[in-house]
C-alpha positions as CSV (number, residue, x, y, z in Angstrom):
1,X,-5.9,-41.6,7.6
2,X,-5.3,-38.1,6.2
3,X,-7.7,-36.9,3.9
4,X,-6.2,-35.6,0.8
5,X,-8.0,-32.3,-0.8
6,X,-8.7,-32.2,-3.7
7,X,-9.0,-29.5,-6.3
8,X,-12.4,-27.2,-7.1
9,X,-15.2,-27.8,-10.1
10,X,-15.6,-23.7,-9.9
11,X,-14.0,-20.7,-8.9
12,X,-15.9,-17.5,-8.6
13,X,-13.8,-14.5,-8.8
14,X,-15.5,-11.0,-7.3
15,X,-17.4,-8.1,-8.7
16,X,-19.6,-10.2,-11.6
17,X,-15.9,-11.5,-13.1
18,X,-17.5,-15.0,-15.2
19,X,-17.0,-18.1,-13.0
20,X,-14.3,-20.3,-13.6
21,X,-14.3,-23.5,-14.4
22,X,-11.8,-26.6,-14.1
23,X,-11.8,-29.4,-15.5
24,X,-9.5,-32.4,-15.2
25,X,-8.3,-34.2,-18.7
26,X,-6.6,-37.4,-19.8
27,X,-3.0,-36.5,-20.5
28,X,-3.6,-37.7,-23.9
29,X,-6.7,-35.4,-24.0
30,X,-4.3,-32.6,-22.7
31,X,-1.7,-33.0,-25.0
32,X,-4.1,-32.5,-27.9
33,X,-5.6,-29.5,-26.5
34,X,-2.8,-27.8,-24.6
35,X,0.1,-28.8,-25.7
36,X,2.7,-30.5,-23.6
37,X,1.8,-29.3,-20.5
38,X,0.8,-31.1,-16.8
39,X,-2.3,-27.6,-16.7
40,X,-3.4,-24.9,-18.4
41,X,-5.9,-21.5,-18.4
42,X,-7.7,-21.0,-21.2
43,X,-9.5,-17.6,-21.2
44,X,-11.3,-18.3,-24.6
45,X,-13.5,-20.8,-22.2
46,X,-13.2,-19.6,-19.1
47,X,-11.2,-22.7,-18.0
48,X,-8.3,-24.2,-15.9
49,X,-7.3,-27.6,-17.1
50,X,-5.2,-30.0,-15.1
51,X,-4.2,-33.9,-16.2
52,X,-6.0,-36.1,-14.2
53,X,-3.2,-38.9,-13.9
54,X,-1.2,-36.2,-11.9
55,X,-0.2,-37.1,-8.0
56,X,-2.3,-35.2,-5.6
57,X,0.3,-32.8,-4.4
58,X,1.3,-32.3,-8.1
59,X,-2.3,-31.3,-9.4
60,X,-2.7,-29.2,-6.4
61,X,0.6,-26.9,-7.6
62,X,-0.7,-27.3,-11.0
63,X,-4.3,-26.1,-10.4
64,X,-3.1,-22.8,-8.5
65,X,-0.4,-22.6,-10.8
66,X,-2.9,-21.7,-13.4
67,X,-5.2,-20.1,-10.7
68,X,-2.7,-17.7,-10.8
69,X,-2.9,-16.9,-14.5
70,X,-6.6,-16.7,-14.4
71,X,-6.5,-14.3,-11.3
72,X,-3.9,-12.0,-13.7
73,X,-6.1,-11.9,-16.3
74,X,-9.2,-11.0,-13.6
75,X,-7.1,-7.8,-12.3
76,X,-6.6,-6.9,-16.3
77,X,-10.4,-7.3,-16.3
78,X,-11.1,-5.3,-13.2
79,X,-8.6,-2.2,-14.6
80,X,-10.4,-2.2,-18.2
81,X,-13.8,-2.6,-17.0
82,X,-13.5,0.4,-14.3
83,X,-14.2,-2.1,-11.5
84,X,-10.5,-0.6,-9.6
85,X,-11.0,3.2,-10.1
């Protein structure tokens, strides 16, 4: 039997970036917060959110959909804070 992995609690981004957290919602609980949407970052909280009732290979594309948006926002952070000169 193959295992299926799943997605991370955390993500820690370098150079003292705040960790990140994901959570995984209801889609009713999604639709409420984020619209209608399968995932989304929230950098208000620090946040990835990714419906729960997804397929595994689904919430996987979801979560580094969105890991993707957070890691955009991280190399804004780095330039602004002086972290890349």
């Amino acid at each position: 039997m193959r295992r299926t992995k799943s997605i991370p609690r955390f993500v820690d981004l370098p150079f003292s970036y705040p960790r990140i957290k994901v959570k995984q919602w209801t889609k009713r609980r999604m639709e409420a917060y984020c619209e209608d949407t399968d995932g989304c970052w929230m950098v208000d909280d620090m946040t990835i959110y990714v419906c729960k009732s997804l397929p595994a290979r689904r919430k996987r594309y979801v979560y580094a959909h969105e890991l993707l948006h957070a890691v955009h926002d991280w190399m804004l952070w780095c330039h602004y804070e002086g972290v890349t000169d």
